[in-house]
Every structure is written in structure tokens, then in C-alpha cells.
C-alpha positions as CSV (number, residue, x, y, z in Angstrom):
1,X,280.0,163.5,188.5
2,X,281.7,160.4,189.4
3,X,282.5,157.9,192.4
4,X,285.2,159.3,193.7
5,X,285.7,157.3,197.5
6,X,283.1,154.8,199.3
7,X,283.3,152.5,202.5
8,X,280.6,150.3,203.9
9,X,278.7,149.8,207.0
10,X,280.4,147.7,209.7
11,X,283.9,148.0,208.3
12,X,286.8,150.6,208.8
13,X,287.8,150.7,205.4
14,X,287.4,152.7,203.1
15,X,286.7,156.6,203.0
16,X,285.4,158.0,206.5
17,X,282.1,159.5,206.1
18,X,280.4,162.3,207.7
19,X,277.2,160.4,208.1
20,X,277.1,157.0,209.2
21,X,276.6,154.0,207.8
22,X,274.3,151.2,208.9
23,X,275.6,147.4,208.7
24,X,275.2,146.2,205.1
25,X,274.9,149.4,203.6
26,X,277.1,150.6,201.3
27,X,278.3,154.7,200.7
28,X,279.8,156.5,198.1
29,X,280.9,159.8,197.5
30,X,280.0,161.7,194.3
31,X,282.4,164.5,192.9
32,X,283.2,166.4,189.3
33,X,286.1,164.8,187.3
34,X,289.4,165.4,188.4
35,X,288.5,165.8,192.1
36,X,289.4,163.3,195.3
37,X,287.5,162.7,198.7
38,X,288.9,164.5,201.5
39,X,288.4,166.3,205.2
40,X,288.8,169.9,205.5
41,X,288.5,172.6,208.4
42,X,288.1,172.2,212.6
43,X,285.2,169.8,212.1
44,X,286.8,167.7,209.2
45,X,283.2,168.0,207.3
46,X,283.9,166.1,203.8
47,X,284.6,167.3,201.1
48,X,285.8,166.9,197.2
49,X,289.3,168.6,196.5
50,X,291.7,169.1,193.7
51,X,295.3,170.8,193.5
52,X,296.5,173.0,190.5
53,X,299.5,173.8,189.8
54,X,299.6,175.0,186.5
55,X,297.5,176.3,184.5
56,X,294.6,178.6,184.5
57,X,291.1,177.7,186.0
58,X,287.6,178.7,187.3
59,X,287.2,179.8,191.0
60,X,284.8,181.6,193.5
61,X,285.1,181.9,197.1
62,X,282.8,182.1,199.4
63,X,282.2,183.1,203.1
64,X,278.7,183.3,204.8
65,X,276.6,181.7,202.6
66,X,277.6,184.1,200.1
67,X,280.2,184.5,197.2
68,X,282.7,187.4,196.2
69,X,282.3,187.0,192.4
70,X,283.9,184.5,189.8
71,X,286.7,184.5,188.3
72,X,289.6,182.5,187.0
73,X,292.7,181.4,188.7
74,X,296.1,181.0,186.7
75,X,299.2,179.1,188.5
76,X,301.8,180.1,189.4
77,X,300.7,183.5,190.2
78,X,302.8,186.0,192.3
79,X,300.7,187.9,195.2
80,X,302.3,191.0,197.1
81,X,301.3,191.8,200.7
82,X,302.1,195.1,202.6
83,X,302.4,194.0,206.3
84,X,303.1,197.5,207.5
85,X,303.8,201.0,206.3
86,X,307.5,200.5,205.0
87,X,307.3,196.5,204.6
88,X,306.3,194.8,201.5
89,X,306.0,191.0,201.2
90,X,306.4,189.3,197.4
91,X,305.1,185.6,197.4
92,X,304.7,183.0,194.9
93,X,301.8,180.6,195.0
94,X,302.8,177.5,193.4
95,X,300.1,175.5,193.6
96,X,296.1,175.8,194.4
97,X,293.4,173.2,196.1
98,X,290.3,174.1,194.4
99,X,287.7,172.1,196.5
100,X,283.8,171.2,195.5
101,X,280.7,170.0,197.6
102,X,280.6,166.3,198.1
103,X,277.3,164.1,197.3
104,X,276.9,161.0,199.5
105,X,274.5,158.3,198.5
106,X,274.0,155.5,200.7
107,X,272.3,152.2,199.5
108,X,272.0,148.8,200.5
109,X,273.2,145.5,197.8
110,X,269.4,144.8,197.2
111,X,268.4,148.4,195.6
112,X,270.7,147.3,192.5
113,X,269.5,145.4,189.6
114,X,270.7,141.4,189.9
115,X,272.7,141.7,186.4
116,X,273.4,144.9,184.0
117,X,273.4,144.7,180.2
118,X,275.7,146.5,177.8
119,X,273.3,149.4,175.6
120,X,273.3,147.8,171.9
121,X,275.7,149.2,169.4
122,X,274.6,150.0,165.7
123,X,276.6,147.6,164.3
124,X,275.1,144.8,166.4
125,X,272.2,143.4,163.7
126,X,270.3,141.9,166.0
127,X,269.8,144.9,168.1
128,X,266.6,145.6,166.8
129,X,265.8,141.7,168.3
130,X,267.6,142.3,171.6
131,X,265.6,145.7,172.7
132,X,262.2,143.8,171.6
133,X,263.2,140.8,174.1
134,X,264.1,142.8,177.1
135,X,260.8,145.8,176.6
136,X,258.7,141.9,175.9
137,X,260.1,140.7,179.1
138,X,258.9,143.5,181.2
139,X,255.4,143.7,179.8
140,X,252.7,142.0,182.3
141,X,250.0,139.5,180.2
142,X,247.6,142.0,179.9
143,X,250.0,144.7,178.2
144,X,250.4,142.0,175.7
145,X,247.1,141.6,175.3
146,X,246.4,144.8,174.7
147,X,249.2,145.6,172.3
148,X,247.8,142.5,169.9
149,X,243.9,143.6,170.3
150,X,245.1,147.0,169.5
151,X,247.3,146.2,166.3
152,X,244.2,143.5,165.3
153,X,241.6,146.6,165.9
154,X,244.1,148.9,163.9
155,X,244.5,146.3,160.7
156,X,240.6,145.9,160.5
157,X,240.2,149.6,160.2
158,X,242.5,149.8,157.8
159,X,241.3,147.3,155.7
160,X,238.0,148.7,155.8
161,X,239.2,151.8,154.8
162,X,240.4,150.6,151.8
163,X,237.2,148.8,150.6
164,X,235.0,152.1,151.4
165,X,237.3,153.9,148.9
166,X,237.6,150.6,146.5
167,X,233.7,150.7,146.5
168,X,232.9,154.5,146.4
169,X,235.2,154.5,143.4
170,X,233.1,151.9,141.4
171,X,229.9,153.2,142.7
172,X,231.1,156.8,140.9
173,X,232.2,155.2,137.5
174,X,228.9,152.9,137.4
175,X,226.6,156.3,137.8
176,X,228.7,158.2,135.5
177,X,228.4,155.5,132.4
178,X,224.6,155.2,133.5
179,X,224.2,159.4,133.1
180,X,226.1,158.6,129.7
181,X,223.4,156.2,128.7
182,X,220.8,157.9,129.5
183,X,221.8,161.4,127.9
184,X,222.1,159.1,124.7
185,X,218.8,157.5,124.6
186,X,216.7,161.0,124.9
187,X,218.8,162.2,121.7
188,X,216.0,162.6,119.2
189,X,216.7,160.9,115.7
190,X,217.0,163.2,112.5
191,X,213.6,163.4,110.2
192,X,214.1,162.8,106.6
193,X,212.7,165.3,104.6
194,X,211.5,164.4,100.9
195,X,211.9,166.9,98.5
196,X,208.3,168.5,98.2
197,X,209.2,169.4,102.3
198,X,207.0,166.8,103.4
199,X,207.9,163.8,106.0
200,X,207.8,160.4,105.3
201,X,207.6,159.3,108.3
202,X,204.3,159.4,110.1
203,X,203.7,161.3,113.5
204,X,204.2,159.2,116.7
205,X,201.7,158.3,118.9
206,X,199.1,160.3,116.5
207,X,195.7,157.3,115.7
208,X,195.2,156.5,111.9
209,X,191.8,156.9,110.7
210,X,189.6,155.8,107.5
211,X,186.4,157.2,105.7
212,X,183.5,155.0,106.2
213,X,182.6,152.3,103.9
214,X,178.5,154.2,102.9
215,X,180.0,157.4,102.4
216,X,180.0,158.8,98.7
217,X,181.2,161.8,97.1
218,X,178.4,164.3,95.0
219,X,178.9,167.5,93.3
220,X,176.1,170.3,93.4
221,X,174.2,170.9,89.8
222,X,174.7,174.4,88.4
223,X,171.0,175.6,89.0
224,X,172.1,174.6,93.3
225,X,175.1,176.9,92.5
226,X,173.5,179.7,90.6
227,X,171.1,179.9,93.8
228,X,173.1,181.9,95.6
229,X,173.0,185.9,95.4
230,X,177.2,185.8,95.7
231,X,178.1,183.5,93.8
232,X,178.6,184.2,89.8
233,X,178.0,181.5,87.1
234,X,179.7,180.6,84.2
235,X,178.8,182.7,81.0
């Protein structure tokens, strides 16, 4: 759609619109591309319009609020018309107006915006700058506010993140050389073993003991011995 006819309030120029204007305000008339503003009928309602006259195009007519089918429309086109039993009428249409429903839009010099920038262009570096400034601009003190406590908040939790992980990384390498330490002390040693099978090293934790000083050693005499009913002598 484009702006295809306006007037304004108070003055006679410019299009003549079906519904009035107040003074001040401004009208214009909306229609597809390629069509004109323009009066049409008994009551002159408005109305977008365009003439063909070559070519081939879409079309649908209508009658009572309802529609006899679409189609397309090719220029020049040759009709024939029987106008009574034994008469037959061969015409040439030459040209079409193909019209469209006009939109009005009435508005008043205040509902524009004061100035209108161009959209930045890729190639413009500082475009990136530019659309920073204008969304800045329309941001109340509080929005700002909020958008620094927010990116302050986010950075903190970040960097916290990366300490628990820093942390909980060392805390698993410190437990697994203590596990390694400890596995190593309980390792028992090797004995040595001399080579009548005996150790010579002496049992741990086992107390050492000595024969008292007013103990002496005796032997039996042979009559003691021979005392006994199971015991044999010598000879």
C-alpha cells in the first residue's frame, strides 16, 4: 500500500474525501501500487482505480456482497454479444479500469514524530554505536539502573562460579595424593630371613624378659632317675 492522494482540513485542495476533515487535520488515501484516487458510481463513494490496456491481469467482480469467482483478465480481448435471435455484435475492449477499496487515515501534525532517522546500513561502523544511543535515550533512570545492577549481579555469579570449580578441583587432587599416602604407609616392610629360617628381627610390640639373678640350673642324680617304674637306666 502506498499514499496515493491526501487533502487537509479547512482547505479545498487536494483530493475530495468521503469523510470529512476537521481544521488542522490532515487525510490520506492508501492504495496498492500502481493505482490512483478517484470517484466512482451515483454517490461518487471513493475509491482506488487503475486502467489496463495491455497485458494480462488478476480480476473478480462482485455484486451483493458477494463475488463470481477469480480469474485473470488479458487486454485487448474481443467480446461477442447476441442482441437478438439473428443479430450478433463483435466488440473489442481496449482497455480495462480495474479498481480496489480505498483506506483513509486521518491524523493531525502532532501524532508524528518531531524528526525521523534513516535505519543504519551495514557498512556504517558506527552503527552498532548509533542503535545503542537512540535504545539509551529512550530508557527512563530506573531501566538503567536495572540493566547495570543486573549485569553487576550476572558478573558476580559468574565469577563465583569459577572459583567453586577452581576450589573443588584442588580439594579433589589434595584427597587423592592424601589416599596415595596413606595406602603407602600401611604397606608392611619385607622380613629378612637368615638362612637356618629364622628372623632377625624381633617381634614388635612383644616385652623382653630375663631369668632372675638367684636362679640356678641342677641335674637329677641317677638313683632320682632310676626311681621311677618307666623310666630305664643306663646298663
Amino acid at each position: 500500500m502506498v499514499t496515493a492522494c491526501s487533502a487537509t482540513g479547512g482547505s479545498n485542495d487536494g483530493f475530495k474525501f468521503q469523510y470529512s476533515l476537521n481544521d488542522g487535520e490532515t487525510a490520506v488515501g492508501c492504495c496498492p501500487s500502481g493505482y490512483s484516487c478517484g470517484h466512482d458510481g451515483q454517490d461518487q463513494y471513493q475509491t482506488c482505480q487503475s486502467v489496463y490496456v495491455t497485458g494480462s491481469f488478476p480480476v473478480v467482480q462482485c455484486k451483493s456482497g458477494s463475488s463470481n469467482g477469480y480469474t485473470y483478465q488479458t487486454v485487448p480481448a474481443t467480446v461477442t454479444a447476441t442482441t437478438s435471435e439473428s443479430v450478433t455484435v463483435t466488440h473489442t475492449i481496449s482497455a480495462y479500469t480495474v479498481r480496489a477499496p480505498m483506506i483513509q487515515i486521518n491524523h493531525m501534525a502532532t501524532d508524528l514524530p518531531t524528526s525521523t532517522q534513516p535505519p543504519p546500513t551495514p557498512s556504517d561502523s558506527s552503527s552498532g554505536i548509533q542503535v545503542s544511543a537512540s535504545i539509551s535515550a529512550h530508557l527512563s533512570p530506573g531501566a538503567k539502573a536495572g540493566i547495570i545492577v543486573a549485569a553487576c549481579l550476572g558478573a558476580i555469579v559468574l565469577l563465583g562460579l569459577i572459583a567453586w570449580l577452581w576450589f573443588r578441583c584442588g580439594s579433589r587432587r589434595n584427597n587423592a595424593a592424601s589416599a596415595k599416602s596413606e595406602i603407602g604407609d600401611s604397606q608392611i616392610p619385607p622380613i629378612p630371613v637368615t638362612n637356618n629360617g629364622m628372623s632377625q628381627v624381633p617381634p614388635a610390640n612383644r616385652p623382653k624378659s630375663e631369668l632372675p639373678e638367684h636362679h640356678t640350673v641342677s641335674e637329677l642324680d641317677g638313683s632320682q632317675i632310676s626311681g621311677h617304674g618307666n623310666l630305664v637306666g643306663p646298663g
